[in-house]
C-alpha positions in Angstrom: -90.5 -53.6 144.3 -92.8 -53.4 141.0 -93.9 -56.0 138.8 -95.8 -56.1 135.3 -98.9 -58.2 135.6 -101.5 -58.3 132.1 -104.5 -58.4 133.5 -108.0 -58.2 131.8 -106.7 -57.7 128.4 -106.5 -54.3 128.5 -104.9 -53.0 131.3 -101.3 -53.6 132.8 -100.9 -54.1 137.2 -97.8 -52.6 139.0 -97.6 -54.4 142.0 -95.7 -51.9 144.7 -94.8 -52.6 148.4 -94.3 -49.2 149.9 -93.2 -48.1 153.1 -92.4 -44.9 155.1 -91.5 -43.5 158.6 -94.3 -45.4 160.3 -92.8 -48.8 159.5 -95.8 -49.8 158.2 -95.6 -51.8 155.0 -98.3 -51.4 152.4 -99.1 -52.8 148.8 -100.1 -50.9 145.9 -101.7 -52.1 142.9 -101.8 -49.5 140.1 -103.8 -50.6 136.9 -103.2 -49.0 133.8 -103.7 -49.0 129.9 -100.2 -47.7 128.8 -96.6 -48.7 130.3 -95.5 -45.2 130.3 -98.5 -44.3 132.6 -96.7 -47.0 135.4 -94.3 -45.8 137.9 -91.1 -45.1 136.2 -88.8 -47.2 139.4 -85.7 -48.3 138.3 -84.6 -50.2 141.2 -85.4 -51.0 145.0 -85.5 -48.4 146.9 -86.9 -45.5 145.0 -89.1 -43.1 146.1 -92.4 -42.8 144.8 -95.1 -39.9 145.4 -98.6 -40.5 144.0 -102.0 -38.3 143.5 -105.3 -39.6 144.3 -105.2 -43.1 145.8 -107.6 -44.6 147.9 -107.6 -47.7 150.9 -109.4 -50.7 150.7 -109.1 -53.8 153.3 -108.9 -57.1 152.6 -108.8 -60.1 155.0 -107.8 -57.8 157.5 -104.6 -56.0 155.4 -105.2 -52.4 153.9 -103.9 -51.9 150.4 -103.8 -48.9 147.9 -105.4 -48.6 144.4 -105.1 -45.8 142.1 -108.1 -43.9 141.9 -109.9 -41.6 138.9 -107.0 -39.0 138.4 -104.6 -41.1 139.5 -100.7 -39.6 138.9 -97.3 -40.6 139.8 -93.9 -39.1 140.6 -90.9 -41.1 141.2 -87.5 -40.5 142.2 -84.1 -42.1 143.1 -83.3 -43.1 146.3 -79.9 -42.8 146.7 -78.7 -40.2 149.4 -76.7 -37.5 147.4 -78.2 -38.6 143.8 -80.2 -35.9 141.9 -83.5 -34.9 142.8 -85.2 -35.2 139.8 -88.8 -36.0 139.0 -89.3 -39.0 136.4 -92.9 -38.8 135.2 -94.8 -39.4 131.8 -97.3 -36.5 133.2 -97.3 -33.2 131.5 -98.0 -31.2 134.7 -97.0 -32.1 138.5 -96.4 -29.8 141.3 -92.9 -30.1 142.7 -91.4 -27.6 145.2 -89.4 -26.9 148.2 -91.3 -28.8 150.2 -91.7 -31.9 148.1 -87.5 -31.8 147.6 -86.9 -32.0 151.3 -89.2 -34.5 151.7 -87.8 -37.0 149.2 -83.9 -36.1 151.0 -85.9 -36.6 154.1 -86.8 -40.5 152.9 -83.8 -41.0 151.8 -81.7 -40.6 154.5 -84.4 -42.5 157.3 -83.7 -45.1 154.4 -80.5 -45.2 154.5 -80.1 -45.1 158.2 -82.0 -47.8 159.1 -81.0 -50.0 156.5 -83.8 -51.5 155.4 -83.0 -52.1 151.6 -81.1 -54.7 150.5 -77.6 -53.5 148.8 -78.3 -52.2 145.3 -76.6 -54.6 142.9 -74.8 -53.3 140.2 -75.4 -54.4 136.6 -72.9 -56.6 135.2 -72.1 -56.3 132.2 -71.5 -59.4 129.3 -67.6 -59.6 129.9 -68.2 -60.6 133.2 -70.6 -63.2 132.7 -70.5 -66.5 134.5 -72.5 -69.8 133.3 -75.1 -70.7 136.2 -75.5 -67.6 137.7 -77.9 -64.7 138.0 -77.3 -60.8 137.1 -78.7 -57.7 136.0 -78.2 -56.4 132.4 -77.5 -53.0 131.2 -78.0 -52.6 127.4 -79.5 -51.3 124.5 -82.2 -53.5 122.2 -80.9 -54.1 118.7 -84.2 -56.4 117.1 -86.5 -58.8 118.8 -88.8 -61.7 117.2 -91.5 -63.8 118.7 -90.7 -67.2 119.4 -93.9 -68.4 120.4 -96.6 -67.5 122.4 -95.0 -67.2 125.9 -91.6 -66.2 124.7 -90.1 -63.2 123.0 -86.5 -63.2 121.6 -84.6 -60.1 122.4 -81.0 -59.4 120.7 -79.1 -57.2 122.7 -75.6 -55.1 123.3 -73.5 -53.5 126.2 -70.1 -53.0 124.3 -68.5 -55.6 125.8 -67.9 -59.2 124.7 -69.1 -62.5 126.7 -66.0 -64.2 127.4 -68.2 -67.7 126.9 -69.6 -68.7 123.0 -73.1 -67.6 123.1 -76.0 -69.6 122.0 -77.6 -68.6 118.8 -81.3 -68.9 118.0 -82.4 -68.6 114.3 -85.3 -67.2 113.3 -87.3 -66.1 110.5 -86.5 -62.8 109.3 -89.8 -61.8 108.1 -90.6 -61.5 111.9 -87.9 -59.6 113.4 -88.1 -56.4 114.2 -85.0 -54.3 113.7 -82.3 -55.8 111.2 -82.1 -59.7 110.9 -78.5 -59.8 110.4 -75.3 -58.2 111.6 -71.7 -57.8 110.9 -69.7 -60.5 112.2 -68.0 -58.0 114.4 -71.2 -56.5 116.1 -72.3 -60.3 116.3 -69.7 -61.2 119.0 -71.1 -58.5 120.9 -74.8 -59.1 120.8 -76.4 -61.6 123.3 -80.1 -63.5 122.7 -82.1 -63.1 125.5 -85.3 -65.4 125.5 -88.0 -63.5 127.7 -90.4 -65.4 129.2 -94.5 -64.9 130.6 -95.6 -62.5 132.3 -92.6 -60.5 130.8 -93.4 -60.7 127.1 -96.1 -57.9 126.9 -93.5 -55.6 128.3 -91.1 -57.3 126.1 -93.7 -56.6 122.5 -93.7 -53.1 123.7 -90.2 -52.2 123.0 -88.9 -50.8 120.3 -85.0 -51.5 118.6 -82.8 -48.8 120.7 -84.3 -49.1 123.8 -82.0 -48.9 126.4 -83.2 -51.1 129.0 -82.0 -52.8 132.8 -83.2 -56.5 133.0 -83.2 -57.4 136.2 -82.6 -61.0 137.5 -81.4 -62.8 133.7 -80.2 -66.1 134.8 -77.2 -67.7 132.7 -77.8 -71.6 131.4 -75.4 -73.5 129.2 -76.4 -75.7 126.9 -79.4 -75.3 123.8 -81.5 -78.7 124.5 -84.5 -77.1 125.8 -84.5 -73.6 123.9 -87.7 -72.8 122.0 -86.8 -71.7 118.3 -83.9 -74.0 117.5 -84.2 -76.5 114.2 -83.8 -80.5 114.8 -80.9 -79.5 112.4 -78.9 -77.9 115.3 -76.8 -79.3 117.6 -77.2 -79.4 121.1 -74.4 -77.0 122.1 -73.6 -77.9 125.9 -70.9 -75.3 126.1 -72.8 -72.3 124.9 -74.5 -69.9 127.0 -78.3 -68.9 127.5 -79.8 -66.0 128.9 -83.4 -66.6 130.4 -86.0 -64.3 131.9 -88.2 -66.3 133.5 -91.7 -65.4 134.7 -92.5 -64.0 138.1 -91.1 -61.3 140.1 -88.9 -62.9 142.6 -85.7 -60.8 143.2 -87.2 -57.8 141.4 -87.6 -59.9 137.8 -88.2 -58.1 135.0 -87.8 -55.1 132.5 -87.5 -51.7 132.6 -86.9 -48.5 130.0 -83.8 -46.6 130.9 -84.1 -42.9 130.1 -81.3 -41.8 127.3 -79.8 -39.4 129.7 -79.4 -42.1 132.3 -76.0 -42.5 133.4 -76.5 -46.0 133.5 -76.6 -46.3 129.2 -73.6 -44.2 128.4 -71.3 -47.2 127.5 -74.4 -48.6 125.3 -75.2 -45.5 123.3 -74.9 -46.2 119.6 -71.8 -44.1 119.0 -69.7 -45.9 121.8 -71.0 -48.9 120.4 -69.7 -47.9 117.0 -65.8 -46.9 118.5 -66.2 -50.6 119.8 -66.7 -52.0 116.8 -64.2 -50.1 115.0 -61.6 -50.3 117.9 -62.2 -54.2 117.8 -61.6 -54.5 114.0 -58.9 -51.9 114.1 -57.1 -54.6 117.0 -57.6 -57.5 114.5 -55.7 -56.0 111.9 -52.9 -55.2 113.8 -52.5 -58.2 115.7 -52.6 -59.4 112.0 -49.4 -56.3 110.9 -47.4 -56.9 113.9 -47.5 -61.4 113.6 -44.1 -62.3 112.0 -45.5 -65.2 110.3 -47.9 -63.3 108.2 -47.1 -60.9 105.4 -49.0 -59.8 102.6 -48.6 -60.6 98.7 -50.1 -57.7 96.7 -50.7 -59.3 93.0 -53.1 -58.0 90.2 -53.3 -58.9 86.6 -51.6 -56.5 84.3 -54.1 -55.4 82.0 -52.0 -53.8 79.4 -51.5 -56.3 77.0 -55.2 -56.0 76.4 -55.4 -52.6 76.3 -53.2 -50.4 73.9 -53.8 -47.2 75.9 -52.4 -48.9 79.2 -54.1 -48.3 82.7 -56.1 -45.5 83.4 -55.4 -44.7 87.4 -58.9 -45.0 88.4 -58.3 -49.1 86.5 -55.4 -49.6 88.1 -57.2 -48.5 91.5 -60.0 -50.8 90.8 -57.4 -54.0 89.9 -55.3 -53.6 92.4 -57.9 -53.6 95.3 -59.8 -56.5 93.8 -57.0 -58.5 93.8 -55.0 -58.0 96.7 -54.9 -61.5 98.7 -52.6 -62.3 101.8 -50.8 -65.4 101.9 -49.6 -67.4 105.0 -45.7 -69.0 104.8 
């Protein structure tokens, strides 16, 4: 388990609880300038190695702290995943040795079954209003709502089956583009990240791929920060909060782009989706009996003694086009 704590303006706090063959659980508080300097954990039950820590004891409970020269290795915990060191560090040691030991973890792991099952990300289609679930996706813009909250606009490639709730804001403090196609606009979700979550949250940058973890689902738009007295209360529309704390593993973390995990978010599968989406609509739109198209223009050769010149006629014809319903 890690969480993000700010703590004396400078520095960020990973809070670990670690455990090995000994059964003997242990916290870990790692303070450091820079994110990427953090353990890189994706999820519960991942297997971290670190380099110079030391013990202290308080109120009768030891606890680690990184000390000077501090460095981190982590890996995935899975039994039969790949064993492959994630690290911001330009030089580690990793051998034989260190190999077998992280298959070695993993399976004691797995055989005692002392992790909790490893939920799956769910993605927007399979959304449900009042629930809780983890998010797979890829950052598209973000904009500071106020001073505890942090607007994120994200995508998976898949639609919310529920209308979403829209928050407006200004667009001389988005980051990333302020406005979308109305085709990539069904797909994108607003994401309103709260506390101790929106230093993280400043830190990313649009196309980020990103797991948020614990994102609860709220309809209705009363009590969202950003929204004019203009708006309507929209009951029906969905919300995506997440809130402060780390219960149930809360929080954000940076997906590699080689991660498995963001394949269906990478910005060319997001493009097919788009254009497989608008390529549906007109169809739907060929194949409906009680639509047919009217192609019209205005013959401009009454004006013009030398007729149409085909790149005029091109030119006409396009503008004019229109489709009329019977």
């Amino acid at each position: 388990l890690e969480a993000f704590l700010k703590v004396k303006c400078t520095n960020f706090c990973s809070i670990l609880k670690i455990t090995d063959q000994s059964n003997q659980n242990i916290t870990c508080n790692i303070f450091r300038e820079k994110l990427e300097d953090h353990p890189k954990i994706f999820q519960i039950g991942d297997i971290v190695r670190m380099h110079r820590v030391k013990a202290q004891v308080f109120k009768d409970t030891i606890s680690l702290v990184n000390a000077f020269g501090f460095s981190v290795v982590t890996f995935d915990g899975t039994v039969g995943g790949a064993v492959e060191p994630r690290t911001s560090s330009s030089y580690f040691h990793f051998d034989q040795e260190d190999r077998q030991r992280v298959e070695e973890l993993r399976s004691w792991a797995s055989s005692q079954a002392l992790l909790p099952p490893v939920s799956a990300s769910i993605p927007l289609s399979a959304v449900q209003p009042r629930s809780y679930f983890d998010l797979t996706c890829q950052v598209l813009a973000k904009a500071p709502i106020d001073s505890t909250c942090i607007l994120l606009r994200v995508w998976d490639g898949t639609r919310c089956p529920h209308p979403l709730l829209k928050v407006v804001v200004e667009p001389n403090v988005t980051e990333g583009p302020s406005s979308f196609s109305r085709e990539k606009e069904n797909l994108i979700a607003n994401i309103l990240v709260y506390d101790n979550h929106v230093d993280c949250a400043r830190q990313l940058k649009p196309g980020a791929f990103l797991r948020i973890y614990n994102l609860r689902v709220i309809p209705g738009s009363s009590r969202v920060p950003g929204l004019s007295s203009s708006q309507s209360v929209e009951g029906d529309h969905l919300a995506f909060y997440l809130h402060g704390g780390t219960s149930f593993g809360r929080g954000i973390r940076v997906l590699p782009e080689n991660s498995d995990s963001v394949i269906g978010c990478k910005p060319d599968c997001l493009e097919a989706v788009v254009e497989r989406r608008t390529l549906n609509k007109l169809l739907s739109i060929l194949d409906n009996p009680d639509t047919c198209f009217t192609p019209c223009w205005t013959d401009s050769r009454a004006a013009s003694p030398t007729g149409w010149s085909s790149s005029a006629a091109t030119r006409t014809d396009t503008e004019s086009l229109s489709c009329h319903k019977h």
